[in-house]
Every structure is written in C-alpha cells, then in structure tokens.
N, C-alpha and C positions, 0 to 999 in steps of 0.2 A: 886755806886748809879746811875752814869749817863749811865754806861751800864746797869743798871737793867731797868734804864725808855728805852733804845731803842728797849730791846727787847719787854717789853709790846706793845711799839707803831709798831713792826711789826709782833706780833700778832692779836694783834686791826688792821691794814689793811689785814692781811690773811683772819679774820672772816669775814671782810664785803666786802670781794671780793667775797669769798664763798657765802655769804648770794647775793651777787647781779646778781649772777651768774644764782643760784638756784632758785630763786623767776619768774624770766619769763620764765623757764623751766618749773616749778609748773603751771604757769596760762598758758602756752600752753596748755600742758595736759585738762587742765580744758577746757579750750574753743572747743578743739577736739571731746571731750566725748559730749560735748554740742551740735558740730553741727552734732556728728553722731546720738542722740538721737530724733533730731531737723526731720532728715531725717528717719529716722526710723518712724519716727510719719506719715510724710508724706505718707511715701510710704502705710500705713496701712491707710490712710484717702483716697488714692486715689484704693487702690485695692478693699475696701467696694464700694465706688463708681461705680468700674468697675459691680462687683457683681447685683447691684442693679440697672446697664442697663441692665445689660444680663437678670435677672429677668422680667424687663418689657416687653423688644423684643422679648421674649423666645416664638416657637412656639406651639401653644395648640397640647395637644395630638392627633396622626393621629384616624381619626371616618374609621367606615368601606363603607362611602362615598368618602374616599378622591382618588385622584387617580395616579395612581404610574404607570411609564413607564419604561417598560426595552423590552429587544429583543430575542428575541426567533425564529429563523429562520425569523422575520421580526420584522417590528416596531411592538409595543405590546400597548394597554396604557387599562388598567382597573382597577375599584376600588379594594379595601379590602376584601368587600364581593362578590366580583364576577357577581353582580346585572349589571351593566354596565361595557361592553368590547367595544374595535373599536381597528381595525389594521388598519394599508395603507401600503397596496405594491405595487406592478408591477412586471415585469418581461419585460429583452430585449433578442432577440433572431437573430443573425447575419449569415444569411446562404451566402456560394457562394457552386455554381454549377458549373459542366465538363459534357460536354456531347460526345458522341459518336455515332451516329449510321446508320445503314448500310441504301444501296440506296434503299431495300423496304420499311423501314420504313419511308425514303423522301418521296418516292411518295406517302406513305399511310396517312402519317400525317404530315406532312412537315419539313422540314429541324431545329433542336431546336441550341439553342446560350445559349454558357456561360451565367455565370449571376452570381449577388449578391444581397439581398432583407433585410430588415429588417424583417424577418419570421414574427415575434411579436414583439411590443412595446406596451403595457399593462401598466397601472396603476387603481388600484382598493380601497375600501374603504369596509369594512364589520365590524359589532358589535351583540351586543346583547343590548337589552332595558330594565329593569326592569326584567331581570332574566328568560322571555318568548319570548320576541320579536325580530327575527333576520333579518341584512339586509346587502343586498350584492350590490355594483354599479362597474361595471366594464368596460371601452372602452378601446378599443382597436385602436392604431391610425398607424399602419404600413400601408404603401400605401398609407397615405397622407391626411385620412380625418378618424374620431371618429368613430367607428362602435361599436354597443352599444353590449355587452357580457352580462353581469350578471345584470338584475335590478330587486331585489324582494324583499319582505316582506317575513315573517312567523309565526307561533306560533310552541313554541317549546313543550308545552305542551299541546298541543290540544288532548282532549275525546280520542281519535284512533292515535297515534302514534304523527306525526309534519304534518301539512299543510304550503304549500311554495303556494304565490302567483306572476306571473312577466314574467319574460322572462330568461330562462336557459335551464339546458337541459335537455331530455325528459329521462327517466333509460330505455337505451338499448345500451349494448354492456360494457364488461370489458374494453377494448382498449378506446374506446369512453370515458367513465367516467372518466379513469385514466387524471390526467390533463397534459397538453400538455410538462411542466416542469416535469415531471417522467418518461414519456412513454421511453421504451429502445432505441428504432430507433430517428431519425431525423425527420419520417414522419409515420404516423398510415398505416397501412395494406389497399392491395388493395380492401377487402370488407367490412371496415369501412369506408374507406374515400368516394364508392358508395351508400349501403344504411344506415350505420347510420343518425339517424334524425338530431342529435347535438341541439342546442338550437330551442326556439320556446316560443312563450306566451303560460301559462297554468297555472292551478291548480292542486297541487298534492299532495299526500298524503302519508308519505314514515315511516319507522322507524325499531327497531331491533328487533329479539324475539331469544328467547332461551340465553338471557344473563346470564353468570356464572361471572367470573371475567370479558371478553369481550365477543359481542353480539355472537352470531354463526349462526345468521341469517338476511339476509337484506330483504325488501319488497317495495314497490312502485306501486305507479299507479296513473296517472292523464290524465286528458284532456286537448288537446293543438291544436293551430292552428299557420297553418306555415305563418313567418314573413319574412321581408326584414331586410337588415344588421342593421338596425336602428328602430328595433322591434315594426313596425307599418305591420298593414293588415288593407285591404278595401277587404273583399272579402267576397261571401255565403259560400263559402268550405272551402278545405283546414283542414280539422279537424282532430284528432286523436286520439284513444284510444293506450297509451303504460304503459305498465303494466310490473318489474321486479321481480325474485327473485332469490337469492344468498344462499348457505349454506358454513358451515366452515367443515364438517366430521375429517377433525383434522386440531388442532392449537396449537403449543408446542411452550415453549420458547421463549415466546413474539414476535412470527410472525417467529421467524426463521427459525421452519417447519410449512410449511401451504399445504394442499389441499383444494382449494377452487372451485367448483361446481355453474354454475347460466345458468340460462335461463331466456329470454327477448320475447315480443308481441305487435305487435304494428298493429292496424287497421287503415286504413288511407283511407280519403275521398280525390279526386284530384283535384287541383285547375284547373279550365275550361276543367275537364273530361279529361287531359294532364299528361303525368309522363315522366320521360326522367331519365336515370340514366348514371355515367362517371365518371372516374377515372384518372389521371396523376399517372405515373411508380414511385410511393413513392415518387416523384420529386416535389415539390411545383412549382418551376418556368419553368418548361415542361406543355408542351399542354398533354390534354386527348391523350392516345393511346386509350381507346378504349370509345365508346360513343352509346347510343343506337338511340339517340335523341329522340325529342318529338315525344310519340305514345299517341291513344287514347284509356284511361283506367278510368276509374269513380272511383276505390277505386284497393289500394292497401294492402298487405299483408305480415309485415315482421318478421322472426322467426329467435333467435337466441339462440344460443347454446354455452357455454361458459367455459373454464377448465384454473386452474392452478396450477403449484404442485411446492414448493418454497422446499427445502431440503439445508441449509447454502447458501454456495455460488453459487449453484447451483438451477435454475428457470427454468420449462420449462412453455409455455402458449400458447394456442389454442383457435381457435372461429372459427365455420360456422354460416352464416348467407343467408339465403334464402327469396330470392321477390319473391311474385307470384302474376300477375300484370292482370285485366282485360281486356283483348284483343279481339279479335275475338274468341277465344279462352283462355281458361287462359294458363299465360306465365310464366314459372319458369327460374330465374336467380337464381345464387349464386354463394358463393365464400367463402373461408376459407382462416385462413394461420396459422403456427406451426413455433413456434420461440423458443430459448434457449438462455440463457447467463448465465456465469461463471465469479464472484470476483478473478480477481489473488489475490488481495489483501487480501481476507479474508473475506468481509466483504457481507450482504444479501439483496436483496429487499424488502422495508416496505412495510407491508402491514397493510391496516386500516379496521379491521374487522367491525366499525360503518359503513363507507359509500360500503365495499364491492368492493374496488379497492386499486391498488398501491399507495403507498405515496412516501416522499422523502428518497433519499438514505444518510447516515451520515456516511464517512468515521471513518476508525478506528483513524486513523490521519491528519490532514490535512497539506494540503499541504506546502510548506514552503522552499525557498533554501540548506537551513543549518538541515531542520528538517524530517516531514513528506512526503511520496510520492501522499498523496492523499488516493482516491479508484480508482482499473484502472477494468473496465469491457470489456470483448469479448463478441461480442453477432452473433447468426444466424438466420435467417429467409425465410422460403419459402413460398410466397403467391400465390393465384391463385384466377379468380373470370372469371366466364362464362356469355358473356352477350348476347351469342346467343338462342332466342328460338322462336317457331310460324315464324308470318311474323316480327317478329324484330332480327335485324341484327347486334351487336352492337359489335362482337369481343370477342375472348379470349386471356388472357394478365399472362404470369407466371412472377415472378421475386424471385431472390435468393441476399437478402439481407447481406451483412457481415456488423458487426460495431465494433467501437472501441472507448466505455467511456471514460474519465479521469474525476472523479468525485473532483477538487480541495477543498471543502469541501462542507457542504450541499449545502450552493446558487448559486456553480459555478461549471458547468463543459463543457469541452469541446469535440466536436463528428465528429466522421470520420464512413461514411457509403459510401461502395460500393456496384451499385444495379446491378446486370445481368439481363436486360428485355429478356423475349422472345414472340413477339405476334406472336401469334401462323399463319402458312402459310402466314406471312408478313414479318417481318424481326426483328432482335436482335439492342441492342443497349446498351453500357455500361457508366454509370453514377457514377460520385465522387461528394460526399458533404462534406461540413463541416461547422458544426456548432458551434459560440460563444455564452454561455448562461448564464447570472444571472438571480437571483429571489428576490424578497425579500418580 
C-alpha cells in the first residue's frame, strides 16, 4: 500500500514538472507570434506612409515647355518641343611657331622669332526663340582684350528664305565659311587670309533650294559695311555688296561622297578711297611677306571661284579668288591654292549641305590608352597669290604646305604643319607649327 502511494506521488511530481516546464514554453511562443505580428503591422503602417509622401513630392508630368539638357558636341539645353534652344561653347586654340629663313628674306621683311600665341580663346552663346528667332554672341579674347565675333538676330522663317541682322560674316569663300575649328591646315590659305571679307555688320538674306532629303543648293546675299574688331564704324563708306551661291551635283551616303561647286561676288566701296591688301606665309605669328600697302582706289571688286570633291577618306579642295582694284588704271591681284588630305584611319570630312561648307570630323573611334587610336589625317597644300600689278608693288609669295591631324575625338585634336615659303626673287624660308585644340 505504502509503495503504491509513492509511486502515485512520483507521478503527481513528473506531471507538474512537465506541466511547469511546458506552460512558459507555450506563452513564449505566444508572445513571439505577438510581437512579430505587432511588427508586421508596423512596417505596412509606415510603407503606406512612405507611398503617400512620394505621392505628394511626385513631379508633374514633363510639358513640351520643360527643358532638358544633354550634350552633343557641346552643352545643349532645349525644350521638348523644340520652340526654345541655347548652347554655350567656345573653343581654345594653342599655337607655338619655328622659324627659318634665309638673308633675303631679312633684308626684305625682317628677321621673324620663335613664338607661342593663344591662336583663339572663344566663348560663345546662340539659341533659337519661339521656334523663328535665332541669336548668336561671340568674343573672342586671345591677345588680351574681347574682340566682338558673332552678334546677331534673325528670322528663320522669313517670306524669302532666313534674314540674319549684326555683325558676322559676309558668304564669300568655302575656306572662309568653314569655321576655324574644321579647316584642314593650322592656318587658311594665302588668298583667303588677303582678300576674304570675314566678318562685318550687315543684313543678309541666305537659305537652301533644291531640297530632297538634304538642300543641294546654298544662296546668300546682303549688304555690309566694314567694322573695327569691336563691331563699331563711324564712316560714309566702306559698304558692300556680297552675294554667294553653292551646288551639291552629287551627294551620296550622307556626305561621304560629295562634289560641291560654288561661286562668290562681292562689290565693295573704300573707306577714304584707300585699299591695302597682305598676307603672313600661313604663319599667324610671322610678319606680312608680302604687302601691297595703302593705294588709292574708291571701290573694289572681288570674284571667287570655289570646288570640292570629298570621295571616303579622300578630299581634294580648290579656290581662286581675284581683286581688281581701282587705280590709275584698273589693277588685278589674285591668288588660288589646291590642297588634298587622306584618313589613315578611315574615316571622311563632314560636310553640311545647309550652310555649304565643312563641318566637324567624328572619329570611327576615339581616342583612348587601352582603346581607340582616334582619326589620324595627312594633308597637302600648294598656295599662291600675286600682289603685283599697275603702279602697285606688293610681291609674289608660293608656299607648299604638309600637315598632320590627330583628330582625338570630335572636340579635340591636335596639328603639325610644315610650310615651305618661297617669295618669289627674294628669298625662301621654312616654318613648323603646331597646334593644341578643343571646342565645345
């Protein structure tokens, strides 16, 4: 009996050790589920939340006013619908010079010095207004003080093609038009850098005809009178009629073969009945080799003639232009020159069948340590320009230019041109440049 009562009583404490055991195992559980349900709530109280700021900050849908910036060969910024544009670039340009040349040409023009220049330092601003009205402001501050380049207004859709009002430059000459950031050489040709006009205040009147996909035809014509670096005149004269036109006879494959044809005309009135025309040997930091100085001529007259034939990587391009000046007699100057360049690389010169001149080159690759070589261009050039005729005296100047592009991709490349002067029954003289260039 008395073992029968002990084992009851160590059953009776097994049970209620089990049961003591198992009861705050039970309410653990319980309380677990509790605060992970507790959190769960939370987190779905605070995520609604999140929702319902983002809801409020959230930005309204873009209008075709709003405006969006990205870059394209430079800073870019214009709206949606294309009604308002504006860029800001510039461009810097870092020449040093070598000179060489013989003792007639000392005694004839004086002895020239090495050198280094900031060529260009440029910063500019242009847009569009309401989808017609275009404007361009452009200085120039190389040599130390603002020299005004590009200031004008326009309408893009004016009655007869686009009207441009301000100060830029007159349409004569492919070389001339092409902008300074395109041109093959270091330095424009000996008889652009004489008689082209380049900039001037005036009104003008320009646009394209025979447009298919691109125009196939350029035109122009305004009236201008010639200004000071800082596009002011005080003068009676000074005036000019110049008038261009361009064709395309063939243009395949988006400019990669092009023959392009133009001809330029400019009638020109002379400030104080005075004209003077000069040239430096392609050399920006070289003196005039040849000069005709101031003569006296009341209006001048100048004719240009214009070819280019673009076949892949291969480009040849040509210009004569001819002054003929009133003198005692009337006086004929002129000068041409024929250049070619070749892509090792592959790659071809843009051309922009709207304005009717060169644009920028875009490597296949650009440049890069580990990656691309760039575009690499060879180019050659033979200029000439005759500034002897009548009783003006002014010299004949040959030069046989070599160059050597490295185009590191659109906005940068860098140039090696050697120039072989020869003035004619005076003396030879050899010149190295080389130029640092971005754009943007």
């Amino acid at each position: 009996m008395k073992k029968r009562n002990v084992n009851g009583l160590i059953i009776f404490l097994l049970v209620a050790m089990l049961l003591g055991i198992l009861r705050p195992a039970v309410a653990a559980d319980e309380n677990v589920d509790a605060r992970i349900e507790k959190l769960e709530a939370q987190q779905r109280a605070q995520q609604a939340e999140l929702e319902k700021l983002k809801a409020d900050r959230s930005l309204p849908e873009a209008g075709p006013t709003d405006l969006r910036v990205f870059w394209k060969d430079g800073l870019n910024m214009a709206t949606r619908d294309g009604d308002f544009k504006l860029k800001i670039g510039g461009r810097i340009m870092f020449d040093s010079t070598w000179v060489n040349e013989d003792d007639g040409l000392k005694a004839d023009v004086g002895a020239q010095e090495d050198g280094a220049e900031f060529r260009r330092a440029r910063l500019y601003t242009s847009g569009l207004i309401y989808d017609n009205v275009e404007f361009k402001l452009q200085f120039d501050f190389a040599g130390g003080d603002a020299d005004l380049k590009d200031a004008y207004i326009g309408l893009t859709d004016f009655p007869i093609g686009r009207i441009r009002v301000g100060h830029f430059k007159e349409p004569f000459g492919l070389e001339e038009l092409t902008s300074s950031k395109y041109i093959t050489f270091i330095e424009r040709s000996l008889p652009t850098v004489a008689f082209s006009p380049s900039r001037n205040v005036g009104v003008m009147l320009f646009g394209n005809a025979l447009a298919a996909s691109e125009p196939r035809m350029t035109w122009a014509m305004g009236v201008f009178q010639e200004t000071d670096g800082y596009g002011e005149v005080h003068d009676d004269g000074g005036y000019s009629f110049t008038g261009r036109l361009t064709g395309l006879p063939w243009y395949k494959d988006k400019g990669a073969s092009v023959l392009h044809v133009g001809a330029a005309f400019s009638a020109r009135d002379t400030t104080d009945d005075t004209q003077s025309y000069d040239t430096e040997p392609e050399a920006h930091l070289v003196d005039n080799f040849v000069d005709t100085g101031s003569f006296t001529s009341k209006y001048t007259q100048l004719l240009g003639l214009e070819t280019a034939w673009v076949n892949g990587p291969l480009s040849i391009q040509s210009e004569y232009i001819r002054a003929d000046a009133d003198v005692s007699s009337t006086a004929n100057f002129s000068g041409y020159y024929i250049q070619a360049s070749y892509f090792l690389t592959g790659e071809h010169r843009k051309y922009k069948p709207s304005a009717g001149a060169f644009s920028r080159v875009k490597p296949k690759k650009n440049y890069a340590f580990e990656g691309g070589l760039g575009a690499w261009e060879v180019a050659l050039r033979y200029s000439s320009i005759d500034l002897d005729d009548s009783s003006v005296d002014g010299g004949d100047l040959d030069n046989i230019t070599a160059g050597l592009n490295w185009h590191l991709n659109p906005n940068t490349r860098i140039m090696w041109n050697y120039v072989s002067v020869d003035k004619n029954g005076v003396g030879n003289a050899d010149i190295f440049l080389m130029r640092f260039q971005i754009d943007f």
